[in-house]
DRENZATI-30518 format. One record per residue (C-alpha): residue in three letters; x, y, z. Coordinates in steps of 0.02 Angstrom, whole numbers, plus 50000, padded with zeros to 5 digits. Layout:
BEGIN
ALAXYZ ...
***
This chain:
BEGIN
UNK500005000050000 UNK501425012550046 UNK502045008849844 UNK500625012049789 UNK500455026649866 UNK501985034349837 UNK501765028649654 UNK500215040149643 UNK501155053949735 UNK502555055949610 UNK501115054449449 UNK500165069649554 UNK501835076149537 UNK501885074349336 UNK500365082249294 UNK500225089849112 UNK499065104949100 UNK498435110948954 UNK499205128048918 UNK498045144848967 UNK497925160948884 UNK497095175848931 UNK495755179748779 UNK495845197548732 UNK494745205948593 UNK495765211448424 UNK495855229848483 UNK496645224748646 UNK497915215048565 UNK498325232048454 UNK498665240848597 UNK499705228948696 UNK500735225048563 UNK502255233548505 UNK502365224748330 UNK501115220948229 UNK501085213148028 UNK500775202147920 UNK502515193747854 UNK502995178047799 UNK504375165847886 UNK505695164147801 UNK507015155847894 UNK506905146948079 UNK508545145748183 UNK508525139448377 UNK509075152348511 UNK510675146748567 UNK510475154048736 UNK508825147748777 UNK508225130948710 UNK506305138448733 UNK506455150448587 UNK506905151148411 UNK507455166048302 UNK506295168148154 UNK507025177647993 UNK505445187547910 UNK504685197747763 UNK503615210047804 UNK501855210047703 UNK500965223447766 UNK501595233747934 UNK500135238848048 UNK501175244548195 UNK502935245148223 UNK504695246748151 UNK504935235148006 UNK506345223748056 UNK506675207847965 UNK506785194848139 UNK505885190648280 UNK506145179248432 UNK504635165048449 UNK504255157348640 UNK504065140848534 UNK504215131548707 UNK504175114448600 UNK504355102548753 UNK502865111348848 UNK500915110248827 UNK501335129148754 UNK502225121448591 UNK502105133748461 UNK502685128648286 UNK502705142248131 UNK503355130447983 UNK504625139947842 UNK503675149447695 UNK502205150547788 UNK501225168947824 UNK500785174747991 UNK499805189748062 UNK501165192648208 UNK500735202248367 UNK502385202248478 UNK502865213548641 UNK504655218448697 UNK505375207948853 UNK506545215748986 UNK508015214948845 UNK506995223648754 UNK506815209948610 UNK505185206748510 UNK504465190548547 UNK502925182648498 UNK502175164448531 UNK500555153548569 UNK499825166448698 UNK500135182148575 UNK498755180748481 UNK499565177948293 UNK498975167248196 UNK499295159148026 UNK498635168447893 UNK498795154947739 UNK498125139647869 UNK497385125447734 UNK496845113647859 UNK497405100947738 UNK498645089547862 UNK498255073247917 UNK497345077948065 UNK496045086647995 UNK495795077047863 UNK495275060747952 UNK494665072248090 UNK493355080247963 UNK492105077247806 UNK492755084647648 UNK490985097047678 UNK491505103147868 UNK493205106947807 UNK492585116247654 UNK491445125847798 UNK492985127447922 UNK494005135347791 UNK492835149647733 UNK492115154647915 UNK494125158047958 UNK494645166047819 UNK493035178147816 UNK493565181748007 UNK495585183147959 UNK494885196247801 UNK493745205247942 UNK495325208648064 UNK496295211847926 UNK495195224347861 UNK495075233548038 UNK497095232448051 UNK497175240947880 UNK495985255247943 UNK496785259448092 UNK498435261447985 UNK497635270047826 UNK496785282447969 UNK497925286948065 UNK497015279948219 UNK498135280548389 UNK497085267548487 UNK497345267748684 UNK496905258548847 UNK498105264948974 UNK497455255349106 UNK497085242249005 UNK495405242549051 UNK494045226649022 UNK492585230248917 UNK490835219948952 UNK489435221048887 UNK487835216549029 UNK486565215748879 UNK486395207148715 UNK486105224848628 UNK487645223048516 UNK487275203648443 UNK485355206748417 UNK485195201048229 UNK484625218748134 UNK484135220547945 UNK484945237847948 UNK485625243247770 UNK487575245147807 UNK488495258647705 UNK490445258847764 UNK491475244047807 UNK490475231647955 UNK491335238548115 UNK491445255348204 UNK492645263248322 UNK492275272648468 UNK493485287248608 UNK492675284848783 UNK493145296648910 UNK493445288249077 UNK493415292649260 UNK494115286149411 UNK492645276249441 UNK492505267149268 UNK491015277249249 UNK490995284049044 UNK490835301649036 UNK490695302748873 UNK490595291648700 UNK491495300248549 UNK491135288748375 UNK492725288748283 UNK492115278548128 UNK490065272948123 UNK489405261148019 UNK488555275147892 UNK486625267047963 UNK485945282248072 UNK484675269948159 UNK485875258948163 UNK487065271548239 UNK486045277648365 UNK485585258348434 UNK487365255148440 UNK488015271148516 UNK486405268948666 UNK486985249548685 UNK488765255948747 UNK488115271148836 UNK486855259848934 UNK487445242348947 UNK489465244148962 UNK490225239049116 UNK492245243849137 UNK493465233249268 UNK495375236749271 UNK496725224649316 UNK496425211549428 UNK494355217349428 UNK494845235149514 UNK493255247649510 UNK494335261749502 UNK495895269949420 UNK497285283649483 UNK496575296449338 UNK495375299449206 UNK495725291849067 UNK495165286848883 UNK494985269748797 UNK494685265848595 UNK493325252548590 
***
């Protein structure tokens, strides 16, 4: 009994947990990020200093935020639950942050993702009907084109997007997914400057970019006036100063 015992010990020991990332909406990953593009990979070379990372060699496609530099560092973390892989002459849309060295590094919890994904490897094939992945592959790249799209107007713009406190946005109503058979004039998304105070109370709702619908406009702009609830870091109800946040 004392074998077994200490045999179930050490396999409590060995757990594997599946890794965890934080979800964040596309705007939030924007402003947290200090790089963002779409490139392709052209060249992958392990870190010699730290068997967790490998140096990618890049071109850049399209440069949303950013210097354009032709490398990044990846978090590939192969041995760990984390394992992120970004195969040679593949293309990405890369969100990566400066560590302390003050290196750009991007990996599974970033938020890029492949931008020329076929679903075509073994896994998905026996996984999946010919039909579903037919399906699978136009319902992602309609939602890759639709962040795309809203990367591409921030840039063309001149949009400075901010969240200082990096403030949580939710929504205590179903206001903004109610199906609607508004006509829509401009591009399908809209950008919006809320004042802040201390309190996470909005003092005011500036639209930056509407959808070009003035019903439309006016339901949207009363959903987030009336139904949007603010939290800070760790689910604080307040902040040090006023502040304002692009939604």
């Amino acid at each position: 009994m004392k074998a077994l015992f200490t045999l179930l010990l050490a396999l409590m020991g060995h757990q594997v947990f599946a890794c965890v990332c934080f979800p964040m909406k596309l705007m939030e990953r924007y402003i947290r990020s200090d790089f963002v593009a779409t490139a392709k990979i052209i060249d992958i070379a392990r870190d010699g200093q730290n068997e967790d990372f490998h140096t990618a060699e890049i071109s850049i496609a399209t440069l949303y935020k950013g210097s354009a530099i032709n490398s990044l560092r990846i978090y590939t973390s192969l041995n760990s639950s984390c394992g992120f892989y970004t195969p040679k002459n593949t293309t990405w849309l890369i969100f990566a942050s400066k560590n302390n060295s003050g290196d750009l590094v991007f990996g599974s919890c970033s938020g890029s993702e492949q931008v020329d994904k076929t679903y075509d490897s073994e896994y998905f094939v026996r996984k999946y009907t010919e039909e579903e992945l037919i399906a699978i592959r136009a319902k992602r790249y309609k939602t890759m084109q639709q962040k795309l799209e809203v990367l591409q107007y921030i840039k063309d713009s001149d949009l400075y997007p901010t969240n200082e406190y990096r403030l949580k946005t939710y929504f205590m109503d179903e206001c903004l997914w109610q199906p609607r058979s508004f006509t829509i004039t401009t591009p399908p998304y809209a950008f919006y400057e809320l004042a802040v105070d201390t309190n996470l109370k909005i003092k005011m709702i500036k639209p930056l970019k509407e959808l070009g619908n003035a019903p439309l406009d006016a339901a949207l702009l009363n959903c987030i006036k009336e139904h949007t609830i603010l939290r800070g870091l760790k689910n604080k109800k307040s902040i040090p100063t006023d502040t304002k946040l692009t939604l």
